[in-house]
C-alpha positions in Angstrom: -13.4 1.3 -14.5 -10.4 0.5 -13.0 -9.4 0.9 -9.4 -6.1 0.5 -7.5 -4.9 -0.5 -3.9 -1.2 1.0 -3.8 2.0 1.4 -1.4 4.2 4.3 -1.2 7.6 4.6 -0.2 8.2 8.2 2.0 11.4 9.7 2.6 11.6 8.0 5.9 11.2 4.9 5.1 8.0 4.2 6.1 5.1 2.7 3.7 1.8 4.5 3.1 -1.4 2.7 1.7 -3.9 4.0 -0.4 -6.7 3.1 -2.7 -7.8 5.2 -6.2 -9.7 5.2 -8.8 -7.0 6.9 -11.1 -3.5 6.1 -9.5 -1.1 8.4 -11.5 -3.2 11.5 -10.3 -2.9 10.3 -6.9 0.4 9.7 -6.6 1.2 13.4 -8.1 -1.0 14.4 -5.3 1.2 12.6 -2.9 3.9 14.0 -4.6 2.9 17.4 -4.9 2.1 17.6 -0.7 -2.1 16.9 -1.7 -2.3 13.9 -0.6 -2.3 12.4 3.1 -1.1 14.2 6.3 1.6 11.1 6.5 3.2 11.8 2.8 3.3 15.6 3.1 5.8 15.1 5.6 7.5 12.7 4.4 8.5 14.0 0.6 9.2 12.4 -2.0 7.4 9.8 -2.0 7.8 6.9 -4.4 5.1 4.0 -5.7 6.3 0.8 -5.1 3.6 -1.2 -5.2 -0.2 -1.9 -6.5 -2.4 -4.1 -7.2 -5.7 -3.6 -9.8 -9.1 -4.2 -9.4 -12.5 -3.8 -11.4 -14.2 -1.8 -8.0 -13.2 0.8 -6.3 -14.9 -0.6 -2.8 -12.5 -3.9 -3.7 -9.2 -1.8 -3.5 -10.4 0.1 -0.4 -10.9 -2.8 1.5 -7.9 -4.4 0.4 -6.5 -1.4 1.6 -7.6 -1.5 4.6 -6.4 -5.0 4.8 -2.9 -4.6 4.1 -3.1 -1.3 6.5 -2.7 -3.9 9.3 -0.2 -5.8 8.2 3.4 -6.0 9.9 6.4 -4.0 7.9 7.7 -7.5 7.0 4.4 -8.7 5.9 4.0 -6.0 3.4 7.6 -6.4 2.0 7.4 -10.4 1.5 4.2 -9.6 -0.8 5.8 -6.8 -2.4 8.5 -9.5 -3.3 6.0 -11.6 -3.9 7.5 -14.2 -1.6 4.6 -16.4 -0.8 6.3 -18.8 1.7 7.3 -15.9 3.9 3.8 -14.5 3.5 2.1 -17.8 4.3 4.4 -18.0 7.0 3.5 -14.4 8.4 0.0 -15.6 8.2 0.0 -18.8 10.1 1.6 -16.2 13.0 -1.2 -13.9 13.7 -3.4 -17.5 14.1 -0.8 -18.7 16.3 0.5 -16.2 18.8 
């Protein structure tokens, strides 16, 4: 079984995250105005990012993870910039 921690791109601009077992039916949900409060008003919405995992209670708390993270922290590891990430990091521990 295979289980997904994903981010969305809504019409805005903003970012949406999410976790799923089956990640094309979710993101037709999102699409379709089923999915979250956030998404339905912010049509379309496109993926843009996700990461796999073997358990479904893995992706959710990975979601919840990245759920806190900054705007610039999410788009370094979209871009999989890892200084910039590392960087963002050492911030929170800082401030």
């Amino acid at each position: 079984m295979n289980a997904y921690t994903y981010i969305l791109k809504c019409s805005n601009g903003s970012y949406y995250v999410g976790s799923t077992k089956d990640l094309t039916r979710r993101v037709e949900e999102h699409q379709s105005g089923e999915g979250a409060n956030h998404t339905k008003k912010y049509l379309p919405v496109e993926l843009i990012y996700y990461e796999e995992y073997t358990r479904i209670d893995d992706a959710f708390y990975r979601e919840k993870q990245l759920q806190k993270w900054s705007r610039k922290k999410k788009e370094a590891l979209m871009r999989g910039d890892k200084d910039l990430l590392s960087d963002l990091a050492k911030k929170v521990f800082v401030n």
